[in-house]
SEFI-809408 format. One record per atom (N, C-alpha, C): x, y, z; residue in three letters. Coordinates in pm, whole numbers, padded with zeros to 5 digits, always signed. Layout:
XYZALA
...
END
This chain:
-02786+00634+02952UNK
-02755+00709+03072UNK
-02603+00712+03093UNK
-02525+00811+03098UNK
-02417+00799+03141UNK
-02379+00758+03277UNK
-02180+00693+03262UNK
-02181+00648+03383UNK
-02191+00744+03492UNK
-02176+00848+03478UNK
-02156+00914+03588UNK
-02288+00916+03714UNK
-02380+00953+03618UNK
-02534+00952+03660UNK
-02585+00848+03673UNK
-02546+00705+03611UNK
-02578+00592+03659UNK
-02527+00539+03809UNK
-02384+00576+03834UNK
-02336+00537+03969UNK
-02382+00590+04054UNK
-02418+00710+04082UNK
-02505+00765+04132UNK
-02682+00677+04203UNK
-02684+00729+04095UNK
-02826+00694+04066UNK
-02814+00520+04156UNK
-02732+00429+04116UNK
-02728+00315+04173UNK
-02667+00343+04323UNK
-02595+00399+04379UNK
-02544+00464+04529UNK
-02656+00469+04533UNK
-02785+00599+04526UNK
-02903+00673+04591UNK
-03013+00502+04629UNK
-03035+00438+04493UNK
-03083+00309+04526UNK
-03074+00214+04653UNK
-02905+00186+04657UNK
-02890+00104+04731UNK
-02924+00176+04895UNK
-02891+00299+04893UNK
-02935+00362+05047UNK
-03067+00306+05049UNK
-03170+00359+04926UNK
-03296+00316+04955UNK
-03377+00184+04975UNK
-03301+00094+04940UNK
-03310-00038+04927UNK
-03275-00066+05097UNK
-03183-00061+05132UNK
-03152-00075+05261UNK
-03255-00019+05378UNK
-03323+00087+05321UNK
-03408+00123+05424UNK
-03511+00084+05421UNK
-03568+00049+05306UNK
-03748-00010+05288UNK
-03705-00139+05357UNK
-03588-00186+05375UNK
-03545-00369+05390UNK
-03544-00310+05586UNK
-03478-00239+05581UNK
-03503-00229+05743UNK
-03593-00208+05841UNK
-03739-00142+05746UNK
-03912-00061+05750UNK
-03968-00187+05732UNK
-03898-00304+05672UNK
-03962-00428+05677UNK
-04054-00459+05752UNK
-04205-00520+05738UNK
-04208-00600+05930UNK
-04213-00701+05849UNK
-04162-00774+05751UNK
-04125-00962+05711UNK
-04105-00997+05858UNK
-04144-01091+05917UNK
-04090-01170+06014UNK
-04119-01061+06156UNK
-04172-00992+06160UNK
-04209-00903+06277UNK
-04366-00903+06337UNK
-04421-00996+06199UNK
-04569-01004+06257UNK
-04600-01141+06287UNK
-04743-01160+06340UNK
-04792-01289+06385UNK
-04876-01329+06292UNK
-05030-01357+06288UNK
-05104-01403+06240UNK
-05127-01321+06128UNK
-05069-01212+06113UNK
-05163-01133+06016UNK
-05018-01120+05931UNK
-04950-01169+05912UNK
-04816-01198+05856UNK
-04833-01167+05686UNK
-04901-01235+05661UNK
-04909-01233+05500UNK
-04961-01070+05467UNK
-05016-00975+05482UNK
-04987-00872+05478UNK
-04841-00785+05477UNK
-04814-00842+05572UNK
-04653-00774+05542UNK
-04613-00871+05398UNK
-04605-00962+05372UNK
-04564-01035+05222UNK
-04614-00944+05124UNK
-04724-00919+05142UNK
-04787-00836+05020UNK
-04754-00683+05024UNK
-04749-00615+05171UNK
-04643-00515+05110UNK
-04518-00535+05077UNK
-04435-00631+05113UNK
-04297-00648+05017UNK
-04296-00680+04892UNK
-04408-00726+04870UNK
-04405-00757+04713UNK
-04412-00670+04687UNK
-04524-00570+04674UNK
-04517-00501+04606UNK
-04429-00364+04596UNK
-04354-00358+04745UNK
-04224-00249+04716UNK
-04125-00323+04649UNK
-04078-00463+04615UNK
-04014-00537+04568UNK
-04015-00512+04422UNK
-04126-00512+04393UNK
-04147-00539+04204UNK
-04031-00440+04140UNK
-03973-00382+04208UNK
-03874-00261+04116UNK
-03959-00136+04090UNK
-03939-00059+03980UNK
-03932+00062+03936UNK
-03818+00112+03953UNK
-03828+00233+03918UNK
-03707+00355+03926UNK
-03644+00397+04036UNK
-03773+00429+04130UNK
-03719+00453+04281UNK
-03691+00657+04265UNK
-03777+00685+04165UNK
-03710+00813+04063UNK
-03740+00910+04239UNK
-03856+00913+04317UNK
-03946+00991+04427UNK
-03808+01016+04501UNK
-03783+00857+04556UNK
-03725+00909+04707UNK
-03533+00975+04638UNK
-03497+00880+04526UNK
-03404+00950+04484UNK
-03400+01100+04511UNK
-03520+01215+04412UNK
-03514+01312+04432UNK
-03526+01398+04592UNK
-03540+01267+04674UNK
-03589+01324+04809UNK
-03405+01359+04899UNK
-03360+01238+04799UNK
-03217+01245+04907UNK
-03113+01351+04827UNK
-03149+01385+04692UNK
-03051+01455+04623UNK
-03085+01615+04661UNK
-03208+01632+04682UNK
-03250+01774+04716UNK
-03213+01819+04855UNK
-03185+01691+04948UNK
-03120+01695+05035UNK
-02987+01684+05020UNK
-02931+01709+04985UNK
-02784+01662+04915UNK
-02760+01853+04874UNK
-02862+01862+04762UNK
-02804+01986+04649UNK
-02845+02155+04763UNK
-02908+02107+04867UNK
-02957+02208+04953UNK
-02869+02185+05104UNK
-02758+02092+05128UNK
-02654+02103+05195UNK
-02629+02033+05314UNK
-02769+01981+05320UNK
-02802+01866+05401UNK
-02695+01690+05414UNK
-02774+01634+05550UNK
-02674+01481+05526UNK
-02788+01395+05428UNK
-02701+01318+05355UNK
-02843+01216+05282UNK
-02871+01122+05379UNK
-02817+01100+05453UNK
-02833+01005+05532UNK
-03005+01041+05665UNK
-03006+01199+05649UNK
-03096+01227+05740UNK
-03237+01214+05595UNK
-03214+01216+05490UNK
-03332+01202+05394UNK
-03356+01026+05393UNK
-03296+00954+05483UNK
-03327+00788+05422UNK
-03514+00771+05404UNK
-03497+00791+05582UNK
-03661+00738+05636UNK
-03739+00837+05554UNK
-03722+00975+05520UNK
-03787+01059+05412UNK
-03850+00985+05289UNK
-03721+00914+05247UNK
-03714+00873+05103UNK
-03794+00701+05114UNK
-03756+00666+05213UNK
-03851+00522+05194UNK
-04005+00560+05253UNK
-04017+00658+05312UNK
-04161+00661+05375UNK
-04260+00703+05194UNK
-04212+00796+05154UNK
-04257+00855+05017UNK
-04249+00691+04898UNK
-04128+00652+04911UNK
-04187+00527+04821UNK
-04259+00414+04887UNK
-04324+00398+05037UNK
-04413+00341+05013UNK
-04585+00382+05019UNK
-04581+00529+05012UNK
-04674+00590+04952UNK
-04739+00579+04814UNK
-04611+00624+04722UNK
-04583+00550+04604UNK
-04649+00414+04571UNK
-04643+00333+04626UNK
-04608+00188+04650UNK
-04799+00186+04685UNK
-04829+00234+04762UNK
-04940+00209+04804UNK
-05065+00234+04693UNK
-05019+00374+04637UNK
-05081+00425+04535UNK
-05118+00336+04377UNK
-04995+00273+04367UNK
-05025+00149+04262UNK
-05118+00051+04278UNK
-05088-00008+04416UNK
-05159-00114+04452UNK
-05295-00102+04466UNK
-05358+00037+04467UNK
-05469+00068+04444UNK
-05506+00120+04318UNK
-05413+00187+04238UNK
-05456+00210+04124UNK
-05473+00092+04048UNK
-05426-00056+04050UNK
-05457-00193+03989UNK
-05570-00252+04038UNK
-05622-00230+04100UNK
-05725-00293+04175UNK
-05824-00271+04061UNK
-05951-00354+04066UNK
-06046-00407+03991UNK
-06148-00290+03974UNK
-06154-00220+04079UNK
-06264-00085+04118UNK
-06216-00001+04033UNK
-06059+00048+04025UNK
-05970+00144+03976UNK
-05936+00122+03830UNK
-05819+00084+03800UNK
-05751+00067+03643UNK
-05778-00073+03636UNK
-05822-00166+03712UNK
-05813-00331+03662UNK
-05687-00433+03597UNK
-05550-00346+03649UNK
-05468-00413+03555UNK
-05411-00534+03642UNK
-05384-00596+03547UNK
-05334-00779+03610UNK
-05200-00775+03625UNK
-05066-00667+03555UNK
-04956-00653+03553UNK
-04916-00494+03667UNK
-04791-00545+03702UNK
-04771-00428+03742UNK
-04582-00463+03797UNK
-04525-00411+03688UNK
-04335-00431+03676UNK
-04299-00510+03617UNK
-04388-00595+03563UNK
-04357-00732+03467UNK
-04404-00845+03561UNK
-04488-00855+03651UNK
-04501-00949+03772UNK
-04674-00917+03780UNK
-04758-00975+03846UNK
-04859-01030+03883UNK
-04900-00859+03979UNK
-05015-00804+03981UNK
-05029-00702+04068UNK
-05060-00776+04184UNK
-05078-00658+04278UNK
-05054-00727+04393UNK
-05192-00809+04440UNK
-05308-00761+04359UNK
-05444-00838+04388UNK
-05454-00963+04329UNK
-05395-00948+04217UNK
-05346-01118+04169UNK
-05300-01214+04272UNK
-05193-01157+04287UNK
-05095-01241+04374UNK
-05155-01286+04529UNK
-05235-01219+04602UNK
-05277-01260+04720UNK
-05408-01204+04705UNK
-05513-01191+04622UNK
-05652-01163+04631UNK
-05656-00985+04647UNK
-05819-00957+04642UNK
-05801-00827+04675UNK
-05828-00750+04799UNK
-05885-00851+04892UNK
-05887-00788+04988UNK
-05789-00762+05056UNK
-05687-00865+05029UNK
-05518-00846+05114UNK
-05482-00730+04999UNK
-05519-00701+04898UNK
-05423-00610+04840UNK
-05458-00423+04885UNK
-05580-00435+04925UNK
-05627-00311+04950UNK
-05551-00299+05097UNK
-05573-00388+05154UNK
-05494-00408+05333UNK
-05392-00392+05333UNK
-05251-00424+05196UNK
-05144-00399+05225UNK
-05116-00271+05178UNK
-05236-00173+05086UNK
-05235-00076+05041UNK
-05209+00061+05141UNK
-05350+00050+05236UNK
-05346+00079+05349UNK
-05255+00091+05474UNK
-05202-00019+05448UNK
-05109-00050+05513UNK
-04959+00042+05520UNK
-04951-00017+05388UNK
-04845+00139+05281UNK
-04879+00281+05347UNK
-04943+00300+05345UNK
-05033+00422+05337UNK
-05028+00495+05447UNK
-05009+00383+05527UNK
-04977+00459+05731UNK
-04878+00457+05759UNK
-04777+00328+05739UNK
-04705+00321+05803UNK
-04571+00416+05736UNK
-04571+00498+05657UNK
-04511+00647+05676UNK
-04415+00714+05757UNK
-04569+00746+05826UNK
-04591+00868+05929UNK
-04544+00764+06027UNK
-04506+00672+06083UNK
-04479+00576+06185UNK
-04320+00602+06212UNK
-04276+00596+06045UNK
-04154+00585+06051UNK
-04072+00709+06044UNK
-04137+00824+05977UNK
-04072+00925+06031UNK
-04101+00992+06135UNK
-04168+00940+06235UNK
-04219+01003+06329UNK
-04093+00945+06460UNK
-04054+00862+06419UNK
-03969+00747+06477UNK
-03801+00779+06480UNK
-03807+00846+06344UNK
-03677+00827+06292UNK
-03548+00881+06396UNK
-03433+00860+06416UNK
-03340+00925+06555UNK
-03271+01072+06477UNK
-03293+01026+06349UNK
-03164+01149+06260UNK
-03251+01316+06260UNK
-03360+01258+06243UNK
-03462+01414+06253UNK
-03496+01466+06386UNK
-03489+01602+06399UNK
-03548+01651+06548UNK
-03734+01666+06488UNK
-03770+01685+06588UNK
-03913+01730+06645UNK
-03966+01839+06492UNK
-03922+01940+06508UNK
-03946+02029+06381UNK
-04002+01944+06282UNK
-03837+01927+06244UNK
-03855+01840+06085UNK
-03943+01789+06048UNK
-03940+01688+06149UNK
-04070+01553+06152UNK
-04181+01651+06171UNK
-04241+01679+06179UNK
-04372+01735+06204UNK
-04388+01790+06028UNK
-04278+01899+05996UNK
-04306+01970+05858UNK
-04313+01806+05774UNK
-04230+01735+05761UNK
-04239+01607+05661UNK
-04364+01547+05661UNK
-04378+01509+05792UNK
-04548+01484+05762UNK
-04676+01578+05718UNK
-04683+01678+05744UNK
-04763+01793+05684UNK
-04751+01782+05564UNK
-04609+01775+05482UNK
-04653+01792+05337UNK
-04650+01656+05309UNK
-04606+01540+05325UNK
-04627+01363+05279UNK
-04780+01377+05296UNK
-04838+01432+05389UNK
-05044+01420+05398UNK
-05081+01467+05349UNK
-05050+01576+05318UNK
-05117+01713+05229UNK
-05163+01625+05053UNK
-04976+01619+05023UNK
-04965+01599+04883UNK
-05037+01403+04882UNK
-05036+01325+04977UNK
-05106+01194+04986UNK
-05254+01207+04925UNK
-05349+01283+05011UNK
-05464+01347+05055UNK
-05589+01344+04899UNK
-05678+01396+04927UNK
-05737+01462+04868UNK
-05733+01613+04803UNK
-05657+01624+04862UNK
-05546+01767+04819UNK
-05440+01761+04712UNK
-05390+01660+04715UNK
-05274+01624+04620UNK
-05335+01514+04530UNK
-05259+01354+04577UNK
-05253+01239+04461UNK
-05399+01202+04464UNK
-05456+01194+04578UNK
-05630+01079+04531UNK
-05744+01138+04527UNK
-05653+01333+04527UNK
-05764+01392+04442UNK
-05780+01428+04269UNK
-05652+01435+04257UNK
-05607+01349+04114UNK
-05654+01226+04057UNK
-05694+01105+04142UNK
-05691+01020+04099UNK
-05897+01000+04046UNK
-05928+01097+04165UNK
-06072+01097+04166UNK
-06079+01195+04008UNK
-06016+01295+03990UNK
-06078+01324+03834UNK
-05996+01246+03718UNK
-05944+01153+03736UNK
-05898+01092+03637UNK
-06015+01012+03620UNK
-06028+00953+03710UNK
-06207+00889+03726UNK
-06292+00932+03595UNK
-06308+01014+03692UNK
-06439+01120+03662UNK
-06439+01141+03504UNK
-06301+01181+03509UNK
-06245+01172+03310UNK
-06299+01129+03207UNK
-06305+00961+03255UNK
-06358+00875+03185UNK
-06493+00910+03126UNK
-06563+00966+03182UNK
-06699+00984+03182UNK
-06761+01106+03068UNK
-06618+01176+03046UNK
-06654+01282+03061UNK
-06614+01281+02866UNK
-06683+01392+02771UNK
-06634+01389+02648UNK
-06597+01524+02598UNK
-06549+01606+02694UNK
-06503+01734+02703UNK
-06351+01781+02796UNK
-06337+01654+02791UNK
-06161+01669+02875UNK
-06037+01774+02811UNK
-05993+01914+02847UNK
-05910+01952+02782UNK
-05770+01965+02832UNK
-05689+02069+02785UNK
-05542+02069+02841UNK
-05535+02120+02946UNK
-05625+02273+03050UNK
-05636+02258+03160UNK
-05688+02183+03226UNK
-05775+02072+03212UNK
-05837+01967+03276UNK
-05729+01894+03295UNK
-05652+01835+03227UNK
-05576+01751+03224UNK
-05399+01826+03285UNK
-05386+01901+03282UNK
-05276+01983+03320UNK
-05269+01991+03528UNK
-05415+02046+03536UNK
-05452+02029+03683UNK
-05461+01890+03725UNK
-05495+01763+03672UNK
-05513+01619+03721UNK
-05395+01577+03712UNK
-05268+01597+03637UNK
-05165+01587+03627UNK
-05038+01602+03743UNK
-05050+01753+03754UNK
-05025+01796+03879UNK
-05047+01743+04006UNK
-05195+01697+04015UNK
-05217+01632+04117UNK
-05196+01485+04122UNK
-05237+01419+04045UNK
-05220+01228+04067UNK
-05040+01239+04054UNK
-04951+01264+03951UNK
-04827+01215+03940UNK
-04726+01358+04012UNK
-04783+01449+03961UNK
-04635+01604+04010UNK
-04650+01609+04148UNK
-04794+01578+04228UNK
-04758+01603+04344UNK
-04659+01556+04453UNK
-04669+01415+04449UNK
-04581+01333+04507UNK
-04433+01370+04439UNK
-04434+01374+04298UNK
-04258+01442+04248UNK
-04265+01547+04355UNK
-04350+01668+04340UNK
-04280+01811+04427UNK
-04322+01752+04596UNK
-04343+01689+04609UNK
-04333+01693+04758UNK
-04206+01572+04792UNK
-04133+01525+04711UNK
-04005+01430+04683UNK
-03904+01541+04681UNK
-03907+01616+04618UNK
-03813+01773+04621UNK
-03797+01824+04734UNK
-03911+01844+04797UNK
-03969+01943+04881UNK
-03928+01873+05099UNK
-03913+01774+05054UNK
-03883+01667+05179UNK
-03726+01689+05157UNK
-03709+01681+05026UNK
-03509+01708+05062UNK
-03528+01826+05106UNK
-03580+01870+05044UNK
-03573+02021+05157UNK
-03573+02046+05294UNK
-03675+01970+05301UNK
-03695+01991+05467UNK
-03620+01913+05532UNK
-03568+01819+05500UNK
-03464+01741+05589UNK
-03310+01804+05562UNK
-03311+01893+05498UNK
-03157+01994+05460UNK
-03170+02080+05523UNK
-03304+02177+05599UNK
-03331+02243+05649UNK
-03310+02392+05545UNK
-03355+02366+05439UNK
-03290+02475+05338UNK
-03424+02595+05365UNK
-03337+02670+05315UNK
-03404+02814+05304UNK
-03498+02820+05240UNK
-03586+02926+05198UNK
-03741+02992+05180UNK
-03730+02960+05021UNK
-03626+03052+04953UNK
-03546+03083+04803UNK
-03512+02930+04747UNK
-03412+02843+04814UNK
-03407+02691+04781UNK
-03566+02617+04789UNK
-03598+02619+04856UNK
-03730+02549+04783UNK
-03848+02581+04717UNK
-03862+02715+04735UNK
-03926+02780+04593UNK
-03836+02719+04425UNK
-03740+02726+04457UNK
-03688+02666+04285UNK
-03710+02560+04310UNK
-03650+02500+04420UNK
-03702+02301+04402UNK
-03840+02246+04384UNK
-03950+02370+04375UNK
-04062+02369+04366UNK
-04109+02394+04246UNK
-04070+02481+04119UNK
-04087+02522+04045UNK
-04017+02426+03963UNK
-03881+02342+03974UNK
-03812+02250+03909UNK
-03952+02123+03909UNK
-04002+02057+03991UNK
-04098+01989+04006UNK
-04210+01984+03902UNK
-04250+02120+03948UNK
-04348+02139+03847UNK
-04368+02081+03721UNK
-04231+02159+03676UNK
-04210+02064+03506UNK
-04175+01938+03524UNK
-04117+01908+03559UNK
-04052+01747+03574UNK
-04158+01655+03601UNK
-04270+01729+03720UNK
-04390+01613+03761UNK
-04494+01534+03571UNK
-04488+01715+03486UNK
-04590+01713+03384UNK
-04546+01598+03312UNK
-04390+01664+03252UNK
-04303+01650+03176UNK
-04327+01426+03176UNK
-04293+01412+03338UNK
-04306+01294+03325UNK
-04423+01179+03298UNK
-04564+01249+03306UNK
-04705+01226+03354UNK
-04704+01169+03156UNK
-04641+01319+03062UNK
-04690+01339+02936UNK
-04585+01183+02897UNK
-04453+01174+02894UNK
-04383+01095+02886UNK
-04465+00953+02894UNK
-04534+00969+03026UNK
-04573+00792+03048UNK
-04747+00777+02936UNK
-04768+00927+02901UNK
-04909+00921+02778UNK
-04833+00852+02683UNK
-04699+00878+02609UNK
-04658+00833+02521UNK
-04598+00659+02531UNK
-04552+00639+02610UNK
-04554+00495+02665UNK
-04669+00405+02604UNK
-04775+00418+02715UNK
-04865+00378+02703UNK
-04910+00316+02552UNK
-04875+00414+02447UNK
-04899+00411+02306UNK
-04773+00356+02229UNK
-04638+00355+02275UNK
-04518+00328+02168UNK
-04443+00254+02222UNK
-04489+00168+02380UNK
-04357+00128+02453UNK
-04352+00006+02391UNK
-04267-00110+02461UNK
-04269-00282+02467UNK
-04323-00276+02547UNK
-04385-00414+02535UNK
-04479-00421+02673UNK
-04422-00510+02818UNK
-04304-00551+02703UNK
-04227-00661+02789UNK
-04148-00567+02907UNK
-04076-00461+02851UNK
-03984-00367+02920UNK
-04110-00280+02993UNK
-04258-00241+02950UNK
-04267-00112+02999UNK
-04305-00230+03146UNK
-04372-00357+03143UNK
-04446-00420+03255UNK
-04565-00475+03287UNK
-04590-00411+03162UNK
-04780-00394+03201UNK
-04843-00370+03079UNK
-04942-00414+02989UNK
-05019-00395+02858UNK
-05027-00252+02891UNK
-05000-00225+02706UNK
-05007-00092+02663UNK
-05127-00081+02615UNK
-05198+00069+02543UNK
-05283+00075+02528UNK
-05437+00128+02637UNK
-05399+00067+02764UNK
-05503+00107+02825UNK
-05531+00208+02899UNK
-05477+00330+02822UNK
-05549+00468+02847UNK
-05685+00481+02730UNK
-05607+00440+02607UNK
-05763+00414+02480UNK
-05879+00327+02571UNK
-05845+00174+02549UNK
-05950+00115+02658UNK
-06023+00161+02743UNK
-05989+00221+02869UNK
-06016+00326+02977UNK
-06103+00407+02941UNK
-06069+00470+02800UNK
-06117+00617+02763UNK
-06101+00695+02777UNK
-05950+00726+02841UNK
-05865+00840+02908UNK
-05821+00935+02792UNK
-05902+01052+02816UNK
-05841+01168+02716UNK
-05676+01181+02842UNK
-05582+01187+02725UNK
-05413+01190+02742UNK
-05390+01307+02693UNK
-05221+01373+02700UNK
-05187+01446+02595UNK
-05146+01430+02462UNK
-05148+01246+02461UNK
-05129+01200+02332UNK
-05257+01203+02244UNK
-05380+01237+02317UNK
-05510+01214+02310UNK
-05540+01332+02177UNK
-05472+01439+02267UNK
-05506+01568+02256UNK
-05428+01639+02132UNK
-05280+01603+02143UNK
-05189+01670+02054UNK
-05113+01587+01954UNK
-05102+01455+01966UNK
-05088+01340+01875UNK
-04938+01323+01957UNK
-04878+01211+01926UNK
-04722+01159+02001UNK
-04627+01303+01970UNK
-04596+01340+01847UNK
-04531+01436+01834UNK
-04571+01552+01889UNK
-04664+01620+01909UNK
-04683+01729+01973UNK
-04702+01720+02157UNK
-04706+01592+02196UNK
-04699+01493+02359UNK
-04509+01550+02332UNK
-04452+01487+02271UNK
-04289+01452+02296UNK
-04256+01627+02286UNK
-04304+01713+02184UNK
-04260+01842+02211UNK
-04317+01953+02339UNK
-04386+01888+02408UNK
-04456+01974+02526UNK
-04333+01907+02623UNK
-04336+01796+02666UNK
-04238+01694+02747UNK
-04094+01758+02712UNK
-04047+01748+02583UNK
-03901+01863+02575UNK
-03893+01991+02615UNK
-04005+02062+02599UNK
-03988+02215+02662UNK
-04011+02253+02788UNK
-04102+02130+02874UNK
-04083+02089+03026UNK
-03921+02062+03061UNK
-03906+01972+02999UNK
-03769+01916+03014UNK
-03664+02049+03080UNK
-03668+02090+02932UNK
-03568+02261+02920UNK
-03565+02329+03003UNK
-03734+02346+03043UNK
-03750+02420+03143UNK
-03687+02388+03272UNK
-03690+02259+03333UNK
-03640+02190+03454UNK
-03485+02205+03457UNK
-03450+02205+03339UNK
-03306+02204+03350UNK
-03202+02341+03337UNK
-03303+02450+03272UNK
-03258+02540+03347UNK
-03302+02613+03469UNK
-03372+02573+03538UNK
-03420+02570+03666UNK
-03302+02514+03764UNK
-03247+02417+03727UNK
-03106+02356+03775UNK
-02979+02464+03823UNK
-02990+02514+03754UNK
-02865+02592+03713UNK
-02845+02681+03851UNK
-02958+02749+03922UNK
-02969+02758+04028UNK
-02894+02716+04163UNK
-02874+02577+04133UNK
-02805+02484+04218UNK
-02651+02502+04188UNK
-02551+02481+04247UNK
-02442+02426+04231UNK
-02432+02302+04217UNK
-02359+02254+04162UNK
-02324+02084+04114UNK
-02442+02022+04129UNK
-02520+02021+04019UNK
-02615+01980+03960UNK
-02639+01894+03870UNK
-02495+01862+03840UNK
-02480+01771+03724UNK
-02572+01646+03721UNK
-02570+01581+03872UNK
-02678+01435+03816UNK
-02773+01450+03834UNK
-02856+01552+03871UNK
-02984+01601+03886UNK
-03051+01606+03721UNK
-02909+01695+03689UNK
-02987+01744+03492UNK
-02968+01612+03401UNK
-02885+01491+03446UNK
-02864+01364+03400UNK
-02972+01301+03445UNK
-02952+01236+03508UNK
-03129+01188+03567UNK
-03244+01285+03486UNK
-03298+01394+03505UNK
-03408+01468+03389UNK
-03390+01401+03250UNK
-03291+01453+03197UNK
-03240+01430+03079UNK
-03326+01275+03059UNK
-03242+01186+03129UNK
-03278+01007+03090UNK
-03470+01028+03115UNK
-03530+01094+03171UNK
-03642+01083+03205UNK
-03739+01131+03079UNK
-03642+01202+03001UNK
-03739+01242+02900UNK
-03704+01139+02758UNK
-03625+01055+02769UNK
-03558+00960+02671UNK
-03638+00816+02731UNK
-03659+00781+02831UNK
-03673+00673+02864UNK
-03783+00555+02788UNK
-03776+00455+02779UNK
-03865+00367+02729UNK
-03940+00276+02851UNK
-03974+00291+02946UNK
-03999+00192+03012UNK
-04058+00272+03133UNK
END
């Protein structure tokens, strides 16, 4: 990654870091305390932070303050956040890892892990409903699309045919193109789509920040098929392999790693001249770029 896009990229972090730390309730609750532990853990474990990034830069590249995308950008990663903690669970994917650390049902059982899931899951809409930097408008559109794309409409109706997948011995590239879209691109385009609305940008600006998504959501979905199959396991976090296990028809499933890595490059291409659109775009197409290189 170059420096340029790395400093960046570490600036956009630390805003976000500061705000999930301030959305805290550590030390704000009583008896039911250890819930809040277990949602910090698990916004703690790391990742990329790739969501709310794109939430404050689209607010940024559409003319907006980043500062009015914070509560945007931490409400979406602990959506994010919530979404794992249920996708590890024993009912769901069963995995025992999740960032290189213990998932969160490990670590405090599963009934606290579904509770802090939940938990994730509301307290959102709390905080941008709250926030002082947004008027009335805003907040109302942010939540419409954070529920929409949350919903059965977006990610956990995705998540229900990934399910279903398993089952199934006829999974193809529109099957998998539409579940795609929904479990991982949605939350990307509604990460776009929130800088938007907190920039207050025009009709034309978020139609492209919408269409940039698109590819970028696939692009990244196909990326993490190939993972799964070629990463470390030490760096990616979590045992590889268990899309085979699972029984998850992938696009690695479908087209073998090399023909996965050439669909993911012509997404790529696509996203990045989609960019071009923008003025000073530069760490937007840096960030893509590292997303289609990444190991981890």
């Amino acid at each position: 990654m170059k420096d340029i896009v790395k400093n960046k990229l570490s600036e956009y972090v630390a805003i976000i870091e500061s705000a999930l730390k301030k959305y805290s309730l550590k030390g704000k609750l009583g008896l039911q305390a250890t819930v809040a532990d277990a949602m910090d853990y698990s916004l703690e474990a790391g990742g990329k932070r790739i969501r709310p990034v794109l939430v404050m830069e689209f607010c940024r590249l559409c003319g907006g303050d980043v500062n009015n995308a914070a509560a945007p950008a931490a409400a979406l990663e602990m959506i994010h956040t919530f979404s794992l903690i249920h996708d590890d669970l024993p009912c769901m994917d069963d995995d025992d890892m999740r960032r290189g650390k213990p998932s969160c049902h490990k670590k405090f059982g599963e009934a606290c892990a579904v509770l802090a899931g939940d938990a994730l899951a509301i307290r959102p809409f709390q905080i941008i409903a709250e926030d002082d930097a947004l008027d009335s408008d805003t907040k109302v559109k942010l939540i419409a699309e954070l529920s929409c794309s949350s919903g059965a409409e977006g990610m956990i109706g995705g998540q229900v045919i990934d399910m279903e997948n398993e089952d199934r011995d006829n999974v193809d590239e529109e099957n998998l193109r539409e579940m795609y879209a929904l479990k991982t691109g949605r939350l990307i385009k509604t990460a776009c789509l929130m800088g938007c609305i907190a920039a207050k940008a025009d009709e034309k600006k978020t139609k492209i920040a919408e269409e940039y998504a698109h590819c970028l959501g696939l692009a990244f979905q196909i990326i993490d098929d190939i993972l799964d199959v070629t990463a470390d396991e030490q760096k990616l976090g979590k045992p590889t392999g268990s899309d085979a296990q699972e029984n998850k028809t992938t696009f690695v499933t479908l087209f073998g790693i090399d023909g996965a890595r050439k669909e993911a490059r012509e997404l790529t291409e696509k996203a990045l001249d989609i960019l071009d659109s923008f003025e000073d775009s530069g760490f937007l197409k840096g960030l893509t770029e590292y997303l289609l290189v990444r190991d981890y």
